[in-house]
C-alpha positions in Angstrom: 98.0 185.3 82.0 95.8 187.2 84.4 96.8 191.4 85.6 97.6 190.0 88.5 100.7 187.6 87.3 103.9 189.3 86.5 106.3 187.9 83.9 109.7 189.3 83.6 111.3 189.1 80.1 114.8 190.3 78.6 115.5 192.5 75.6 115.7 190.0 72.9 119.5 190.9 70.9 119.4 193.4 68.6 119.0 190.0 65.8 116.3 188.8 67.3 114.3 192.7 67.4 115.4 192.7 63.8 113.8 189.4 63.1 110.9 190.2 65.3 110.0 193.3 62.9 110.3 191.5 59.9 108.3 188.7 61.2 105.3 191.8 62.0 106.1 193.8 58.7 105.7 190.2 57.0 102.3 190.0 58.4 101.6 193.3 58.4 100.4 193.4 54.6 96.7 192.6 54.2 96.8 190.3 51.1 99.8 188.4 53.2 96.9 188.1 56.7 94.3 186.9 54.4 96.2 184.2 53.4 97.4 183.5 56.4 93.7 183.4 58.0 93.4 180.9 54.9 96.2 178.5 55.7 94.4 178.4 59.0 91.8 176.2 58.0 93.9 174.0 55.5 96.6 173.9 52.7 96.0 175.4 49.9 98.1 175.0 46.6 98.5 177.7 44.7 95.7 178.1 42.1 92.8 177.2 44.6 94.4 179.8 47.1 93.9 182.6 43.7 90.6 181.3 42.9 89.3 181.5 46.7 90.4 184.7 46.9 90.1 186.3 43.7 93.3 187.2 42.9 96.0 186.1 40.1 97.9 183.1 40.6 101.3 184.9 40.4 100.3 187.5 42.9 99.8 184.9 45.5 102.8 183.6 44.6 104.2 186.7 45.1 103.0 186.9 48.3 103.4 183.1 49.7 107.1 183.6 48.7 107.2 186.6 51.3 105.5 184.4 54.2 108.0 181.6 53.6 110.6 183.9 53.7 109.1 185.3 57.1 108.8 181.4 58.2 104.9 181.9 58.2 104.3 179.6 55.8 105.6 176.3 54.1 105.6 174.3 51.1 105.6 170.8 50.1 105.3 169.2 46.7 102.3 166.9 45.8 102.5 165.4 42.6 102.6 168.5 40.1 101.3 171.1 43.3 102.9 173.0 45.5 100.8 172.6 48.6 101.0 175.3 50.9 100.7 175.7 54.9 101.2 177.3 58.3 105.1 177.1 59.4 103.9 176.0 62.7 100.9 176.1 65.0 102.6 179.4 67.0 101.4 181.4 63.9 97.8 180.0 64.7 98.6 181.3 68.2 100.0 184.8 66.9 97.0 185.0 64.7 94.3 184.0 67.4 96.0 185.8 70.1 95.8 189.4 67.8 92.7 188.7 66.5 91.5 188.4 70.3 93.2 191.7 71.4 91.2 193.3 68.5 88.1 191.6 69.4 87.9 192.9 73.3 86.4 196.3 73.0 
Protein backbone atom coordinates (compact mmCIF):
# COMPACT_ATOMS: atom_id res chain seq x y z
CA UNK A 1 0.00 0.00 0.00
CA UNK A 2 1.37 3.31 -0.94
CA UNK A 3 0.85 6.90 1.64
CA UNK A 4 -1.31 7.89 -0.69
CA UNK A 5 -4.09 4.92 -0.30
CA UNK A 6 -6.27 4.96 2.69
CA UNK A 7 -7.66 1.80 4.27
CA UNK A 8 -10.26 1.97 6.82
CA UNK A 9 -10.40 -0.82 9.39
CA UNK A 10 -12.68 -1.63 12.57
CA UNK A 11 -11.63 -2.40 16.17
CA UNK A 12 -11.20 -6.00 16.05
CA UNK A 13 -13.60 -7.41 19.42
CA UNK A 14 -12.14 -7.33 22.47
CA UNK A 15 -11.28 -11.60 21.62
CA UNK A 16 -9.76 -10.93 18.69
CA UNK A 17 -7.21 -7.84 20.56
CA UNK A 18 -6.74 -10.56 23.08
CA UNK A 19 -5.69 -13.14 20.54
CA UNK A 20 -3.86 -10.51 18.60
CA UNK A 21 -1.43 -9.87 21.78
CA UNK A 22 -0.87 -13.38 22.39
CA UNK A 23 -0.15 -14.05 18.84
CA UNK A 24 2.78 -10.86 19.28
CA UNK A 25 3.80 -11.95 22.92
CA UNK A 26 4.14 -15.54 21.27
CA UNK A 27 6.61 -14.11 18.86
CA UNK A 28 7.90 -11.72 20.81
CA UNK A 29 10.50 -14.15 22.62
CA UNK A 30 13.82 -14.44 20.80
CA UNK A 31 14.48 -18.18 20.98
CA UNK A 32 10.61 -18.50 19.72
CA UNK A 33 11.72 -15.78 16.28
CA UNK A 34 14.72 -17.76 15.64
CA UNK A 35 12.86 -20.74 15.18
CA UNK A 36 10.46 -19.26 13.43
CA UNK A 37 13.09 -17.59 10.81
CA UNK A 38 14.09 -21.48 10.77
CA UNK A 39 10.77 -22.96 9.86
CA UNK A 40 10.99 -20.43 7.07
CA UNK A 41 13.32 -22.22 5.04
CA UNK A 42 12.01 -25.87 5.86
CA UNK A 43 10.64 -28.35 8.56
CA UNK A 44 12.63 -29.24 10.98
CA UNK A 45 12.01 -32.13 13.53
CA UNK A 46 12.97 -31.63 16.67
CA UNK A 47 16.63 -32.84 17.28
CA UNK A 48 18.01 -31.14 13.95
CA UNK A 49 16.10 -27.89 15.06
CA UNK A 50 18.46 -28.32 18.78
CA UNK A 51 21.42 -29.19 16.89
CA UNK A 52 21.17 -26.16 14.24
CA UNK A 53 20.75 -24.01 16.90
CA UNK A 54 22.59 -25.09 19.70
CA UNK A 55 20.22 -25.60 22.12
CA UNK A 56 18.72 -28.76 24.17
CA UNK A 57 16.22 -30.73 22.56
CA UNK A 58 13.71 -30.23 25.39
CA UNK A 59 14.08 -26.49 25.34
CA UNK A 60 12.97 -26.34 21.76
CA UNK A 61 10.37 -28.36 22.63
CA UNK A 62 9.51 -26.07 25.12
CA UNK A 63 9.38 -23.48 22.88
CA UNK A 64 7.72 -25.16 19.57
CA UNK A 65 4.91 -26.16 22.06
CA UNK A 66 4.40 -22.31 22.64
CA UNK A 67 4.29 -21.46 18.76
CA UNK A 68 1.70 -24.25 18.21
CA UNK A 69 -0.20 -23.07 20.85
CA UNK A 70 0.03 -19.37 19.20
CA UNK A 71 -0.87 -21.24 15.72
CA UNK A 72 2.69 -20.25 14.45
CA UNK A 73 3.74 -23.49 13.92
CA UNK A 74 2.52 -27.10 13.24
CA UNK A 75 3.35 -30.67 13.62
CA UNK A 76 3.06 -33.81 11.73
CA UNK A 77 4.36 -37.25 12.47
CA UNK A 78 6.91 -38.95 10.14
CA UNK A 79 7.71 -42.29 11.08
CA UNK A 80 9.28 -41.90 14.69
CA UNK A 81 9.71 -37.69 14.04
CA UNK A 82 7.72 -35.03 14.78
CA UNK A 83 8.37 -32.84 11.83
CA UNK A 84 7.78 -29.36 12.43
CA UNK A 85 6.50 -26.17 10.26
CA UNK A 86 4.99 -22.81 9.64
CA UNK A 87 1.06 -22.79 10.52
CA UNK A 88 0.62 -21.02 7.30
CA UNK A 89 2.29 -18.88 4.75
CA UNK A 90 0.67 -15.40 6.57
CA UNK A 91 3.46 -16.03 9.31
CA UNK A 92 6.00 -15.86 6.39
CA UNK A 93 4.19 -12.64 5.49
CA UNK A 94 4.13 -11.35 9.33
CA UNK A 95 7.71 -12.28 9.44
CA UNK A 96 8.92 -10.60 6.08
CA UNK A 97 6.63 -7.78 6.48
CA UNK A 98 8.53 -6.90 10.23
CA UNK A 99 11.65 -7.75 9.17
CA UNK A 100 11.11 -5.05 6.28
CA UNK A 101 9.88 -2.35 8.63
CA UNK A 102 13.13 -2.95 10.64
CA UNK A 103 15.23 -2.98 7.61
CA UNK A 104 14.10 0.65 6.12
CA UNK A 105 16.16 3.11 8.05
Amino acid sequence: MNKTEKTTFTVPSSAELEQLAELHKAMGDYTRMRILWYLMQKEYCVSDLAQKMEITESAISHQLRALRIARLAQSHKAGKNVIYSLQDEHIRWILEKTYDHISER
